[in-house]
N, C-alpha and C positions, 0 to 999 in steps of 0.2 A: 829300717827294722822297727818295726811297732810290737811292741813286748806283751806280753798275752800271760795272764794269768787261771789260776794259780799255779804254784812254783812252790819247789821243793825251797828251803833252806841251803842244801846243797849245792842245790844248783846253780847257784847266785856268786857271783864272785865280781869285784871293782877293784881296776889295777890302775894304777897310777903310776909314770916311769917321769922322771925328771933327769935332765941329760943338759949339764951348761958345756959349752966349748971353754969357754974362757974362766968356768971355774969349776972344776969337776970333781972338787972338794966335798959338793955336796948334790953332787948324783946318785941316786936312790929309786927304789920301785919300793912302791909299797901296795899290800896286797889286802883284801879286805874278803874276807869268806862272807857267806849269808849267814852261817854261824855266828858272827862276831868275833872269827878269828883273826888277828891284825898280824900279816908281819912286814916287817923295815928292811930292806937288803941293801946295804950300799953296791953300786955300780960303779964300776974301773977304778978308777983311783981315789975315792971318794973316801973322808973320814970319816963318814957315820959309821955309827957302833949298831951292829945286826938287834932287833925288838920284837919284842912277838910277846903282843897283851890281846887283850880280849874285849869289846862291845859286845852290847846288849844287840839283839837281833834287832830292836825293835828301830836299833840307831842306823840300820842298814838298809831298813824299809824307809826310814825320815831319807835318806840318804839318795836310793832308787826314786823318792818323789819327790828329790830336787831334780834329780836328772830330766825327771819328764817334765818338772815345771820350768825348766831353763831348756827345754825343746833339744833336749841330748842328742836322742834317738832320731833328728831330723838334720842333725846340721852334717854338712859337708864331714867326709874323711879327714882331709888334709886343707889346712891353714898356714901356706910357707912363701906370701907375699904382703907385705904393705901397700894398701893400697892408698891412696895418696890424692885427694883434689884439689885445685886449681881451679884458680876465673886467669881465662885468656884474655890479652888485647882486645881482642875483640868482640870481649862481652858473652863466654863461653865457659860456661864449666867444664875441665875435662878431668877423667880419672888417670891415673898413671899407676902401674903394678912393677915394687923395686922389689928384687930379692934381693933377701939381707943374710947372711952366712954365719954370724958369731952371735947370735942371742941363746935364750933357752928354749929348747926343747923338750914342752910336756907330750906326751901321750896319757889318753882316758879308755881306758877298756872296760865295759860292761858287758859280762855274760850273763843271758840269761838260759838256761840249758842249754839247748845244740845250736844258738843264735848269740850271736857277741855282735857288738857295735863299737867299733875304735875311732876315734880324735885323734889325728895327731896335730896340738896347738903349738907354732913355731912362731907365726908373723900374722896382722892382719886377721885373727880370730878373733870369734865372739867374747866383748870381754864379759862378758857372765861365765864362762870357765872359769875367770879370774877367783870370782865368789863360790862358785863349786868345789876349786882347789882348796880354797881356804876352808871351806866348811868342811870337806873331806880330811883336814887337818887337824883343825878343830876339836871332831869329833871321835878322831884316833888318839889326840892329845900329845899330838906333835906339831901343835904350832911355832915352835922356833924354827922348824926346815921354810920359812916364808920367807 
């Protein structure tokens, strides 16, 4: 998806879903309008407490051009293998792909009007999400969910 401007405010929405197996304590979707509406939901059994504040629109546009300066809208769907190299005996690099079952699982949702672009980062993903996350945290001013 290559995002095409101009765009309503409206139409602009970045969802972020965090989902741990092994600690679901703090499983959460958080939601971010083009407005600069924020809200926090926790998910299954999670103990976050529900949030809903407000950013500047202007934080949503910094926000949409990280996404395109960490190549969003280009990377793969799904990220749900470690991939793994090795030098062989015999003077070989190979790669090996292990699926791994109990880590966390983020998903990244960008809509931009009748076109969205989902991440789901499990294993094996770009770590520049990593920084996207954080800054998408950040900037909501919930960085203690890190």
């Amino acid at each position: 998806m290559k995002p095409s401007f101009p765009l309503s405010l409206s139409d602009i929405d970045i969802i972020l879903e965090m989902a741990a197996l092994m600690n679901p304590q703090r499983n959460f979707k958080l939601t971010i309008s083009g407005t600069g509406k924020v809200r926090l939901e926790p998910l299954e059994y999670s103990r976050i407490q529900p949030v809903t504040s407000q950013i500047k629109p202007e934080v949503v546009k910094d926000l949409l051009e990280a996404a395109m300066e960490i190549g969003f809208f280009e990377m793969a769907a799904e990220y749900d293998n470690e991939s793994i190299l090795s030098v062989t005996e015999k003077g070989f690099i190979k790669q090996e792909k292990w699926a791994i079952f109990d880590g966390v699982n983020q998903s990244f949702t960008i809509r931009l009007g009748k076109k969205s672009k989902s991440v789901r980062a499990y294993y094996g993903y770009p770590k520049r999400l990593d920084w996207f996350y954080r800054l998408i945290l950040k900037n909501c001013g919930i960085e203690s969910l890190r």
